[in-house]
VOBA-1610 file (N, C-alpha, C; in pm, whole numbers, padded with zeros to 5 digits, always signed):
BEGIN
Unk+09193+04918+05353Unk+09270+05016+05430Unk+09418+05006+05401Unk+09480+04949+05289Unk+09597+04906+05239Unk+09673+04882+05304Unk+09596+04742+05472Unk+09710+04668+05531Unk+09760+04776+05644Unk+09750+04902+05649Unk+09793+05010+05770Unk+09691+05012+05860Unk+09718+04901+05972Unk+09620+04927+06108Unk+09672+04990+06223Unk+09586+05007+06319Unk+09654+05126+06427Unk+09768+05057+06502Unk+09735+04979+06537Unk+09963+04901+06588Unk+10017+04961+06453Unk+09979+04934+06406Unk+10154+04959+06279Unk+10147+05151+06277Unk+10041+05217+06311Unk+10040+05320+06318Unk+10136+05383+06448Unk+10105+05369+06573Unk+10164+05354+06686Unk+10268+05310+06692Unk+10304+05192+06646Unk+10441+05133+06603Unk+10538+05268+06563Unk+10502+05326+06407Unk+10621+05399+06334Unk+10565+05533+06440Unk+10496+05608+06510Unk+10502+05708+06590Unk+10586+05720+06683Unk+10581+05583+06793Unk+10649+05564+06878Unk+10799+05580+06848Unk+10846+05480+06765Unk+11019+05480+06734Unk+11023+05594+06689Unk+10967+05668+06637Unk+11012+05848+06583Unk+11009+05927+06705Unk+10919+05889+06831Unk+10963+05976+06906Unk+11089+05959+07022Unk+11153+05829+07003Unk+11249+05838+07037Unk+11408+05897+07001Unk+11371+05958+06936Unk+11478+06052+06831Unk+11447+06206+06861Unk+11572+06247+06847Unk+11558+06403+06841Unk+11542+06475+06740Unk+11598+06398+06627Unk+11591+06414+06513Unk+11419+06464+06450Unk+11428+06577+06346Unk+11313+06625+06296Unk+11322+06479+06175Unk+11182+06406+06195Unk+11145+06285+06088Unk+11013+06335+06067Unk+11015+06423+05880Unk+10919+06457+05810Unk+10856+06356+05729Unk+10753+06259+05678Unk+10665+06188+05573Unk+10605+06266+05447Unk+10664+06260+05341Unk+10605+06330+05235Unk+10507+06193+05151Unk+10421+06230+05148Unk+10337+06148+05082Unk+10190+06213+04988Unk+10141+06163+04882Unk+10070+06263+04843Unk+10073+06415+04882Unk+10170+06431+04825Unk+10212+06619+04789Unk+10184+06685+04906Unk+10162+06629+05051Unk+10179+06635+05187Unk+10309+06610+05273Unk+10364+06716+05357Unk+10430+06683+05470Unk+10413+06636+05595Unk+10439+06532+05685Unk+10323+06510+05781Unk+10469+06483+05894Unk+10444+06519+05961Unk+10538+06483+06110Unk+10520+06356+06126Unk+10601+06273+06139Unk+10610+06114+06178Unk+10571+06099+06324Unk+10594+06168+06414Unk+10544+06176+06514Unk+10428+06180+06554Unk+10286+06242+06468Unk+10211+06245+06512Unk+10083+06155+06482Unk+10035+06054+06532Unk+09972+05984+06511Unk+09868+06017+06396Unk+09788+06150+06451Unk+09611+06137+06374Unk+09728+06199+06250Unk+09818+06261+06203Unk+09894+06269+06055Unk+09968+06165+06018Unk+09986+06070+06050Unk+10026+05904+06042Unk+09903+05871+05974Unk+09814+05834+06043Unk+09671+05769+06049Unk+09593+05806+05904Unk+09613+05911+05883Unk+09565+05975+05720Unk+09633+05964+05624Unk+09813+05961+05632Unk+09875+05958+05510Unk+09925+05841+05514Unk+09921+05714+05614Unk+09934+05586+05537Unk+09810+05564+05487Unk+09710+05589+05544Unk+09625+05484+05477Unk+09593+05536+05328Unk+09577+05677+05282Unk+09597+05681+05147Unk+09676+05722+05061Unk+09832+05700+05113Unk+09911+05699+05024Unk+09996+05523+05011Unk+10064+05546+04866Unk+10117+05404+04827Unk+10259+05435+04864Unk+10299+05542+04784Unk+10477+05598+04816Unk+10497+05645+04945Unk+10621+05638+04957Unk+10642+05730+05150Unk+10807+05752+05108Unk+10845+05859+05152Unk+10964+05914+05163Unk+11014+06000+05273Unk+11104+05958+05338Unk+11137+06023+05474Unk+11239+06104+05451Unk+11222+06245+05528Unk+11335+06336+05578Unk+11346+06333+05655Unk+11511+06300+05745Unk+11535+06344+05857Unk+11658+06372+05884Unk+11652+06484+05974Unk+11765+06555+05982Unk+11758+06588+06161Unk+11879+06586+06170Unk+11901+06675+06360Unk+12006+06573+06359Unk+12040+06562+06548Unk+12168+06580+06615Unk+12189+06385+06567Unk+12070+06311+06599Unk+12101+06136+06582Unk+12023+06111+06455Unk+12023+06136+06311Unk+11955+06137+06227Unk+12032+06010+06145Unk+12122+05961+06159Unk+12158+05866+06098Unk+12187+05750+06205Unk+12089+05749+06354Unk+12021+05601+06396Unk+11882+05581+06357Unk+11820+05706+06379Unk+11707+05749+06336Unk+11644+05724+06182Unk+11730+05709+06072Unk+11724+05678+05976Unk+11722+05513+05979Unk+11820+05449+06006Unk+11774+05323+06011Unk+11714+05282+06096Unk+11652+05335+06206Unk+11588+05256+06289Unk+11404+05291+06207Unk+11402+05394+06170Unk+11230+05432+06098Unk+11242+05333+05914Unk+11350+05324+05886Unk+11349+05234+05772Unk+11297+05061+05837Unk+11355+05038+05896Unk+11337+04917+05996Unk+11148+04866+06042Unk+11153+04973+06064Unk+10999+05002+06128Unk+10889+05005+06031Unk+10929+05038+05927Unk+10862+05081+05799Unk+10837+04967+05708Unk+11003+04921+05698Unk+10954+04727+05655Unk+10945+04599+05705Unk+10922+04682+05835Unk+10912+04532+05957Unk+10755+04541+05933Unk+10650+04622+05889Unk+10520+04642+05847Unk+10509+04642+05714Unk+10566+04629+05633Unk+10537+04551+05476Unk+10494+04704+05408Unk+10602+04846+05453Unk+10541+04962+05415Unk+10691+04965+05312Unk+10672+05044+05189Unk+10819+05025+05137Unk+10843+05212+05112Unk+10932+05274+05222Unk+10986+05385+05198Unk+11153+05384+05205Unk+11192+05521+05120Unk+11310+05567+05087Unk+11311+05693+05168Unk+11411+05714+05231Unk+11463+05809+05337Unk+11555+05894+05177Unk+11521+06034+05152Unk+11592+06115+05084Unk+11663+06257+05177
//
């Protein structure tokens, strides 16, 4: 399951919804809302790359706080 179990799922949902900020997951040629768990739940477990967009009013706490989250779980994404 490449190491993505449901805490670490819940984990990066939760801290995204504390932001106002829109935080998009592009992963396998998919966009997935970071927010929403069951689109969490499908694109970690089969994707290897992850790249975050985020944009709105706190997007640069929001940026480091989902980078944080991402390798506090041994996941390695780039916020573009």
């Amino acid at each position: 399951m490449n190491g993505v179990d449901t805490k670490t799922i819940i984990e990066i949902a939760a801290k995204a919804a504390e932001f106002q900020s829109s935080i998009v997951l592009r992963a396998n040629n998919k966009h997935i809302d970071v927010k929403s768990i069951l689109g969490l739940s499908v694109t970690l477990v089969t994707a290897q790359q992850y790249l975050l967009e985020i944009h709105g009013p706190d997007e640069n706490e929001a940026k480091t706080a989902m980078v944080k989250v991402f390798e506090k779980n041994g996941l390695n994404v780039k916020v573009v």
